[in-house]
C-alpha positions as CSV (number, residue, x, y, z in Angstrom):
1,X,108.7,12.3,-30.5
2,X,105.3,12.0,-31.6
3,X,105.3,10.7,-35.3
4,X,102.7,7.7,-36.9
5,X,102.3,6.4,-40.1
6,X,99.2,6.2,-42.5
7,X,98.2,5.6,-45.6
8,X,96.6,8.2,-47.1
9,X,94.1,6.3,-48.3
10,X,93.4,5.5,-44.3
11,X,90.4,7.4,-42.2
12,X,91.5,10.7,-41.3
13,X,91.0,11.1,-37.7
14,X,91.3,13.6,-34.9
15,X,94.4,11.9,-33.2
16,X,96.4,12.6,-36.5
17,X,97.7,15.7,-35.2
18,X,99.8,17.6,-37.9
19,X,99.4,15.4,-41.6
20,X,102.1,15.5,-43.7
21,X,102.0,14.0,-46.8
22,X,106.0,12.9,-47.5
23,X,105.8,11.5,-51.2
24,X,107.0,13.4,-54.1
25,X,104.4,12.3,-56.3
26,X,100.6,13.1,-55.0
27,X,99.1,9.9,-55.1
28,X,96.8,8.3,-57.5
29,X,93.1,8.9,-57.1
30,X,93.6,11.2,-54.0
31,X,91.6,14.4,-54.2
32,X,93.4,17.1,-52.5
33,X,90.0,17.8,-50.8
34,X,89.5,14.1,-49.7
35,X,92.9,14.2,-48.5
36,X,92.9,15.8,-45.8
37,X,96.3,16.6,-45.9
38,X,98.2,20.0,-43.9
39,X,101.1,20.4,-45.3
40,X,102.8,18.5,-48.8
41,X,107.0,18.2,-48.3
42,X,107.6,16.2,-51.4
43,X,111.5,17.7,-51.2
44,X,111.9,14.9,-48.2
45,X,111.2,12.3,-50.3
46,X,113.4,10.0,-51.8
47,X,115.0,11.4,-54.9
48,X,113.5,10.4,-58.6
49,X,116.6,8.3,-58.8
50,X,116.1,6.1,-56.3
51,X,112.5,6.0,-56.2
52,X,112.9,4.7,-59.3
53,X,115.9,2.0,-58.6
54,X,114.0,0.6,-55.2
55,X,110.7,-0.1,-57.5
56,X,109.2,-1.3,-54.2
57,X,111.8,-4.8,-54.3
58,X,111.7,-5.6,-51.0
59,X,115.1,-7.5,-51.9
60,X,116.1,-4.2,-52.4
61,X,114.8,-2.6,-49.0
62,X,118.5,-2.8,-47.2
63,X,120.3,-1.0,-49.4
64,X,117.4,1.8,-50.2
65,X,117.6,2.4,-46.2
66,X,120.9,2.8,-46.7
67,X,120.6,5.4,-49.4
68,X,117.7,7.3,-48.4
69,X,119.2,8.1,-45.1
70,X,122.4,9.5,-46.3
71,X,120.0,11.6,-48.5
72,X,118.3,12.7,-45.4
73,X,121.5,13.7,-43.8
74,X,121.7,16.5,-46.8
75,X,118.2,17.1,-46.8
76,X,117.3,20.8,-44.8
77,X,114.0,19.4,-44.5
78,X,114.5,16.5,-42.1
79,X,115.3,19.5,-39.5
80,X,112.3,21.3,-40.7
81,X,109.9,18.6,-39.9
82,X,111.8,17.0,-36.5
83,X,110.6,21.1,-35.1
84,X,106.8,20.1,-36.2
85,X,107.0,16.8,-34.5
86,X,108.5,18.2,-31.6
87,X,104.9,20.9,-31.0
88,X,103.2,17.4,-31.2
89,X,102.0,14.3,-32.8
90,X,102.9,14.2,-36.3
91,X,101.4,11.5,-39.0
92,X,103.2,10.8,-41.5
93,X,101.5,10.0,-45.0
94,X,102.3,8.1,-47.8
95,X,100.5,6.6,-50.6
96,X,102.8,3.2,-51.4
97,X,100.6,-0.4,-50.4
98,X,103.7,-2.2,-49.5
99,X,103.6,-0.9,-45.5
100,X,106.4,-2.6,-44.6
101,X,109.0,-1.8,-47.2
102,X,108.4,1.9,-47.8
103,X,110.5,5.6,-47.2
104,X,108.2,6.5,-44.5
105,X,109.3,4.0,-42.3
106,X,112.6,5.0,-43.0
107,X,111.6,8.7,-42.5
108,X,110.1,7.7,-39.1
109,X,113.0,5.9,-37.6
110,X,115.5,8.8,-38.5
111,X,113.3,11.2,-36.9
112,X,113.1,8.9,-33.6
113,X,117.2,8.4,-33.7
114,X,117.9,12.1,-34.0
């Protein structure tokens, strides 16, 4: 299944495919014309809750996997977005500057597993 990350701060570029902005929260500084962006699904984003309890800690990243997934197993969503990545390549935008400790990864992996 065709799905990459990038920041949406990043170059757009032609080999995006379908971008999909996955943060619940438009990022800071980011026109919506700069952006580039086709479609905003802040409802697959982790809730305000936890958002707010992972703060980015990455001593915090094994349990947030663990809680953002089983909200992605109740989120409608997820299905609605596996179909778009299953017509082609689908990139994956968020705004957070930690790239290795961030939903989207998350996002990607549970999209790749299903």
């Amino acid at each position: 299944m065709p799905v990459q990350l990038k920041r949406i701060y990043d170059e757009k570029s032609l080999s995006d495919g379908q971008r999909i902005l996955v943060d619940r929260l438009w990022p800071r500084g980011m026109s919506k014309a700069s952006a580039g962006v086709d479609r905003w699904m802040k409802e697959i984003a982790p809730s305000a809750e936890l958002r707010n309890w992972f703060g980015h800690k990455p001593e915090r990243w094994e349990e947030f996997q663990k809680r953002y997934r089983a909200e992605l197993r109740q989120n409608p969503a997820l299905e609605e977005l596996k179909a778009m990545a299953q017509q082609g390549m689908v990139t994956l935008l968020y705004a957070a500057k930690d790239q290795t400790h961030n939903h989207a990864l998350v996002l990607q992996d549970m999209l790749r597993d299903r």
